[in-house]
C-alpha positions as CSV (number, residue, x, y, z in Angstrom):
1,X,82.5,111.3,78.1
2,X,84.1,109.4,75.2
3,X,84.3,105.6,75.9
4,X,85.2,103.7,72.8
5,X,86.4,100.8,74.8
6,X,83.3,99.4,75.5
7,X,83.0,98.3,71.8
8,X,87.1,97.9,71.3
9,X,87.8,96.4,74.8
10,X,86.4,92.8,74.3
11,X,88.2,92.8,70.9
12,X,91.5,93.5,73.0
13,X,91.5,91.4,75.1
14,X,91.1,88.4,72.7
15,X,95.1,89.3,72.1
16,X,97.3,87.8,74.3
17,X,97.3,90.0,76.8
18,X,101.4,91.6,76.1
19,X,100.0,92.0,72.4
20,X,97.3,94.0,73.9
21,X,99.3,96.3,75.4
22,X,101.3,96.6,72.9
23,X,98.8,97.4,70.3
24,X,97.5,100.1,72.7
25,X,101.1,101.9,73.1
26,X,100.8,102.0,69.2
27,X,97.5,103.1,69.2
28,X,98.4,105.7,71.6
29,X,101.7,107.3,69.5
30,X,99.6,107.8,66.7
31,X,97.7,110.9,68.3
32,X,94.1,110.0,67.3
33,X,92.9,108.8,70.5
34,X,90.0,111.7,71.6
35,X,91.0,112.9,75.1
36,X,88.8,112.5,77.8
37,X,87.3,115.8,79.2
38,X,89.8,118.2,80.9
39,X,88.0,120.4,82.7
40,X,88.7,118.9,86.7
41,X,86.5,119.2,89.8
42,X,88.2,121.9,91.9
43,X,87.9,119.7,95.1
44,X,90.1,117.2,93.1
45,X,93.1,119.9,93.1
46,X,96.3,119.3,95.2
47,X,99.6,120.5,95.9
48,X,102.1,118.5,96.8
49,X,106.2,119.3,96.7
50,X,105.7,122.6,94.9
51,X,103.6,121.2,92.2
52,X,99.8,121.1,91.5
53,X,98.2,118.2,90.4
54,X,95.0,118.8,88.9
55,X,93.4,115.6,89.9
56,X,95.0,112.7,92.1
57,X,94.4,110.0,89.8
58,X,97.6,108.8,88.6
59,X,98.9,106.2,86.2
60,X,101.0,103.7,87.7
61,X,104.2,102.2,86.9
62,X,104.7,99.6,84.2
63,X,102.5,100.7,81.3
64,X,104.0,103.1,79.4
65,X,107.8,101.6,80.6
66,X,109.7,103.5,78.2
67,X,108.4,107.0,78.0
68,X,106.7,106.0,74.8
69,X,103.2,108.3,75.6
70,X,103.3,110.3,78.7
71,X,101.8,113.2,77.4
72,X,99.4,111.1,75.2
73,X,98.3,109.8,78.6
74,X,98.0,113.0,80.2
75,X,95.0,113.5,77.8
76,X,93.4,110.8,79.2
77,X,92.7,112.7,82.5
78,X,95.4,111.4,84.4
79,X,96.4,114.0,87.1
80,X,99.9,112.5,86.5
81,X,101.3,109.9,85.0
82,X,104.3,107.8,86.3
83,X,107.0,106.0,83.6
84,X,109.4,103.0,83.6
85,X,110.5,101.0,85.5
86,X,113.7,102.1,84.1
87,X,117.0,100.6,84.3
88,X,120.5,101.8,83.1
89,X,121.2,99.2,80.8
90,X,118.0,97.8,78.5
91,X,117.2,94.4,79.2
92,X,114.3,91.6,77.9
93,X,112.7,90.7,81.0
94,X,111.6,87.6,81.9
95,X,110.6,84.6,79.1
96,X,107.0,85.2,77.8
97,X,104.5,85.0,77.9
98,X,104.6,86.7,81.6
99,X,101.8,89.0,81.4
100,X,98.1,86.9,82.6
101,X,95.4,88.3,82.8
102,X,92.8,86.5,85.5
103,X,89.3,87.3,83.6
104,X,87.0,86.0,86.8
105,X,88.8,88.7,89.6
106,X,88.9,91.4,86.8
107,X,93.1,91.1,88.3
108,X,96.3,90.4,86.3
109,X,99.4,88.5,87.2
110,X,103.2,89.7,86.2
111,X,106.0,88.8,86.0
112,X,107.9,90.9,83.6
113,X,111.4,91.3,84.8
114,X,111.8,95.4,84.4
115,X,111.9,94.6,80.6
116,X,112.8,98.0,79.3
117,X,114.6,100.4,76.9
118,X,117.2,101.7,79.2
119,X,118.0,105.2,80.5
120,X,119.6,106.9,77.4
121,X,116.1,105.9,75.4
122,X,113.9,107.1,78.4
123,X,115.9,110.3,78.8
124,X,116.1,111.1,75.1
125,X,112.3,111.1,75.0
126,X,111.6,112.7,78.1
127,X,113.9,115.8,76.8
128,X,112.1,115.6,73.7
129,X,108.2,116.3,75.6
130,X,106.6,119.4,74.6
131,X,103.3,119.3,76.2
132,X,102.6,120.6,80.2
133,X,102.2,118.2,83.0
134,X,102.9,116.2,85.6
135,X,105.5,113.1,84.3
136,X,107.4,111.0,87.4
137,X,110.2,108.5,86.7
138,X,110.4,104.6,88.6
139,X,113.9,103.5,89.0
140,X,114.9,99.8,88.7
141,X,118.2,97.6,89.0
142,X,119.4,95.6,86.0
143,X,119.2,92.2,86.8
144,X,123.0,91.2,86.9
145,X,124.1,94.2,88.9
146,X,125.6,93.5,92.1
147,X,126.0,97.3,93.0
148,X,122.2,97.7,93.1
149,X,122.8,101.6,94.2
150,X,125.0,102.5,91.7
151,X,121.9,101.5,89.2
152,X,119.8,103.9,91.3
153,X,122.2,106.6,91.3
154,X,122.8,106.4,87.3
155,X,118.7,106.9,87.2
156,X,118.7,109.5,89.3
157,X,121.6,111.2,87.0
158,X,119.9,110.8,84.0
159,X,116.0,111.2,84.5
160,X,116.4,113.7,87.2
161,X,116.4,117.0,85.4
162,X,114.1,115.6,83.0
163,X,111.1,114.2,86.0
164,X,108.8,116.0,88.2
165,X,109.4,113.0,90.5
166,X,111.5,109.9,90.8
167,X,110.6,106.2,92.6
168,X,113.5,104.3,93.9
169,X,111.6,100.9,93.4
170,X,112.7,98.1,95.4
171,X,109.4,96.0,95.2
172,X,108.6,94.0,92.3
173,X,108.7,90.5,93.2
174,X,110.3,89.8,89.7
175,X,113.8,90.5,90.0
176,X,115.7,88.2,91.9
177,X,117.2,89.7,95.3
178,X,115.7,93.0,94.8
179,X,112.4,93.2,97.7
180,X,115.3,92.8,100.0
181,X,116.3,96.0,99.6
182,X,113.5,96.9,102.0
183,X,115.7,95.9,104.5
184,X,116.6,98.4,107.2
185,X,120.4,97.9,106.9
186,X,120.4,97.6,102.8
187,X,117.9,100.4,102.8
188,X,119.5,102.9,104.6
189,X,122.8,103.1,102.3
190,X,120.4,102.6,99.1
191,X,118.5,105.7,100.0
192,X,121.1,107.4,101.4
193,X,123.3,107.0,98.4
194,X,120.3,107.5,96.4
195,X,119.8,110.9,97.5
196,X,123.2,112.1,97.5
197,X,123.5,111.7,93.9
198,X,119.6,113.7,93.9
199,X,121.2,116.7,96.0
200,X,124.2,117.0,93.2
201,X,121.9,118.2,90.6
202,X,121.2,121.7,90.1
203,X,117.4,121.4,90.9
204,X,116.7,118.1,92.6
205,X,113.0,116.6,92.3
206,X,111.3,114.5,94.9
207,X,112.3,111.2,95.6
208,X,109.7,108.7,96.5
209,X,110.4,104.9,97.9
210,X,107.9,102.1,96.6
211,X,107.0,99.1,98.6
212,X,105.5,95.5,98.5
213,X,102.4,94.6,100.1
214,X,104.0,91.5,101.4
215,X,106.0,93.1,104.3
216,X,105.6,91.8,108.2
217,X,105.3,94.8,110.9
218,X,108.9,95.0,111.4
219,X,109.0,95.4,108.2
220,X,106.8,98.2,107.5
221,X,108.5,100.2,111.2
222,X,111.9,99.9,110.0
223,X,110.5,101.3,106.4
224,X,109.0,104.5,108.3
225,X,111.9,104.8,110.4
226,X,114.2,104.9,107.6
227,X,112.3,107.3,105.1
228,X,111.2,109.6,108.1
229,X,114.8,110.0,109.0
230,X,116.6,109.6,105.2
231,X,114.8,112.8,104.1
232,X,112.6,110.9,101.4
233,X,110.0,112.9,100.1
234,X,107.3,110.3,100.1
235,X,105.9,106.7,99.8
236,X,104.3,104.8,97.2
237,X,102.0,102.0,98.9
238,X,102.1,99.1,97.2
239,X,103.7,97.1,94.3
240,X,101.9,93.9,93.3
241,X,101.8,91.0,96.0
242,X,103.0,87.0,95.9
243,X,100.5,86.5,97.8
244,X,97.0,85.0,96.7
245,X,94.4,86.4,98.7
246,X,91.0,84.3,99.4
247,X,88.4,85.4,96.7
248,X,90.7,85.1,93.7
249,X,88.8,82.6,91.4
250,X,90.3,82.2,88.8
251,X,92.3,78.8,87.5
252,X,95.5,80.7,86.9
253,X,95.7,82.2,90.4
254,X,99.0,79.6,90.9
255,X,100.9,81.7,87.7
256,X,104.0,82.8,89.3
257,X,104.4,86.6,89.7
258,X,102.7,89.8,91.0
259,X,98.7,90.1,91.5
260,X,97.6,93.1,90.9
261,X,93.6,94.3,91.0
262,X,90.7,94.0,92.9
263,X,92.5,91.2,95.0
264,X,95.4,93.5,95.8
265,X,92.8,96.2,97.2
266,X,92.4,95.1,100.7
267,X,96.3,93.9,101.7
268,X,97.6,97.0,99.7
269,X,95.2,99.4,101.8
270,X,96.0,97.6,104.9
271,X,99.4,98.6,104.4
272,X,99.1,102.1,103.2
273,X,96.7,102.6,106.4
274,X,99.9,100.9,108.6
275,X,102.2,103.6,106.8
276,X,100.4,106.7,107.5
277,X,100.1,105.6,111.4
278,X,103.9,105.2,111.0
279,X,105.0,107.9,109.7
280,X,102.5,110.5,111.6
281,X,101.5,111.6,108.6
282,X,104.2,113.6,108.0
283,X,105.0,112.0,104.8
284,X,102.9,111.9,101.5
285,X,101.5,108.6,100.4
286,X,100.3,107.2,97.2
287,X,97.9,104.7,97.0
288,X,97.9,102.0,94.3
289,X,96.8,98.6,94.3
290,X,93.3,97.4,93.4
291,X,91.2,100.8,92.4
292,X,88.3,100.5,89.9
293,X,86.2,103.2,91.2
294,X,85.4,106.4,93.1
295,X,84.6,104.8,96.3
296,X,88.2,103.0,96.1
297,X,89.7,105.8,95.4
298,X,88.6,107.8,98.6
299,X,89.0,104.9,101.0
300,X,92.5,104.7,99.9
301,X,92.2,108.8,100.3
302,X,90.6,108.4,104.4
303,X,93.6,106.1,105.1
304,X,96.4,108.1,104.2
305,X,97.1,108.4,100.4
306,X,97.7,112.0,99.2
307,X,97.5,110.8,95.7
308,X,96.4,107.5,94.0
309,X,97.2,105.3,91.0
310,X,95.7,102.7,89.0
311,X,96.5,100.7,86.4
312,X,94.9,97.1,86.1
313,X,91.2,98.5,85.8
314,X,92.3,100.2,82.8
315,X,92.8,96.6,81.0
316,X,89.1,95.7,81.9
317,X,87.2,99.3,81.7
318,X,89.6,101.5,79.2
319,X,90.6,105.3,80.0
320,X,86.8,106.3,80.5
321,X,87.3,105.0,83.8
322,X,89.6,107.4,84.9
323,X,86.9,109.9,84.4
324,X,84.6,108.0,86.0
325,X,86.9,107.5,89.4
326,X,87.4,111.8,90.0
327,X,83.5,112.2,89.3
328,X,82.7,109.8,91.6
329,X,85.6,110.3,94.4
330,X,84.0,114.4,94.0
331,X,80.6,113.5,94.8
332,X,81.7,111.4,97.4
333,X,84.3,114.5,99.1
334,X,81.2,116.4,98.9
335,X,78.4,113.5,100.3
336,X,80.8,113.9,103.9
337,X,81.3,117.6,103.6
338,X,84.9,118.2,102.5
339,X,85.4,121.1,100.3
340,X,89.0,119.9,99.0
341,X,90.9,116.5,98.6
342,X,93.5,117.2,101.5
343,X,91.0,117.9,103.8
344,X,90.1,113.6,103.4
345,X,93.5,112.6,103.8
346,X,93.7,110.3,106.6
347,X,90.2,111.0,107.7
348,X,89.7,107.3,109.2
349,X,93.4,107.7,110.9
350,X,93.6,108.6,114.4
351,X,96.6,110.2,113.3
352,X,96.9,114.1,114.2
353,X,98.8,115.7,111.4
């Protein structure tokens, strides 16, 4: 296993941490990062909505936002990789700097504002991919647009034919108004809307919802009820919390925006556990928020998540990692005597599926 980010990594990270990320976009596009070793553990393999994913480790949302270096990611040994959030019309974001990294909790805090490209950028990149895998699409508002639907429904137009999967995302904490489209009432015509303008194309992909941690138990029923009975194809469990959970250490835990990391890894799992009781188990989860290794991987696994992401440990361990996470969440399947990932879904669930 190639891990040049133990030497590069602490060099990084002495950028401020936005210039850091954007140096490794640019490192990225210029093809001369070594991939990481390709060659998957067959327990790792799932299928999920017609496609096979070699591994379940995917890349979250909000690193490669405009479609820069999806397949340059795949390399990496991402089972998938997931880009945007994209909005119809580009926008800046929020003022920087809004990207903090909290060194002590190995965490980050955000508040980014969907800065992005747009859709025509996104979509003229997307079309231009020439490499094989598995490439899913988050969905944003703009931040001025009252009609927040008819932003979802312009995504869904344009990066449909072009994704293996698209996210309606509705839970960043950073655009004003836009968690409380998690609302029952709000929710229902945003996903139903949403996946009328899905069924209109010629071969529509699955449509995922992603949620915030922060959500009260009415919260998270009326979110089941209205997936389960929407036709939604699956949930993404969580986004980045407001909250600051006991633990975090360091001095700029009070920095206004999303925590993401180790601190997330409890609440967010919490959450996904409460959604796959929910929904019976009839819908695929993906589990994201605070995974560094193996073992994190598979406890998000044995409460309900299908598929995982990560995203945050990459600032503080590099690509290597993701290597690292499917060895050890293999030798772990194995250690308790499952042959193949699905057979661990939901495994600590009393859930009957």
């Amino acid at each position: 296993m190639i891990d040049y980010y133990r030497v590069a990594g602490p060099l990084i990270r002495l950028l401020p941490a936005e210039a850091a990320h954007n140096l490794s976009i640019a490192i990225l596009k210029t093809g001369l990062v070594p991939p990481q070793p390709r060659q998957d553990d067959p327990a790792l393999k799932i299928t999920l909505w017609g496609r096979e994913f070699p591994n379940p480790v995917g890349l979250a949302a909000g690193y490669d936002k405009n479609a820069e270096v999806p397949d340059a990611l795949l390399t990496q040994g991402f089972g998938f990789v997931e880009i945007g959030t994209v909005t119809p019309r580009p926008q800046p974001g929020n003022p920087k700097p809004r990207l903090v990294r909290l060194l002590e909790d190995k965490a980050v805090i955000n508040r980014m504002g969907f800065n992005n490209d747009g859709l025509e950028r996104a979509a003229g990149r997307l079309a231009g991919r020439r490499r094989a895998g598995i490439v899913g699409a988050n969905l944003g508002k703009n931040k001025t647009t009252e009609d927040a639907a008819a932003d979802y429904e312009a995504g869904v137009r344009s990066l449909g034919p072009l994704a293996d999967y698209l996210v309606i995302n509705v839970s960043s904490p950073n655009t004003p108004g836009l968690r409380a489209l998690q609302g029952k009432g709000p929710l229902e015509e945003l996903v139903g809307r949403t996946r009328r303008a899905l069924l209109a194309l010629p071969a529509p992909p699955p449509l995922l919802l992603k949620i915030a941690p922060d959500l009260t138990d009415d919260d998270k029923r009326d979110i089941a009820d209205v997936a389960l009975a929407s036709g939604l194809d699956g949930l993404i469990v969580t986004n980045t919390t407001i909250a600051r959970p006991d633990g975090v250490l360091s001095a700029k835990r009070s920095e206004a925006g999303g925590l993401s990391g180790p601190p997330l890894f409890e609440p967010s799992t919490a959450v996904l556990r409460d959604m796959y009781r929910l929904t019976g188990g009839r819908l695929p989860l993906v589990g994201v928020g605070g995974i560094t290794t193996g073992a994190d991987a598979y406890a998000k696994i044995r409460a309900g998540a299908s598929l995982v992401q990560v995203y945050t440990a990459l600032i503080y361990h590099g690509t290597a990692q993701v290597t690292r996470i499917k060895r050890d969440l293999a030798r772990l399947l194995r250690r308790d005597g499952f042959q193949h990932l699905c057979d661990a879904v939901g495994a600590d669930s009393a859930v009957t599926r």
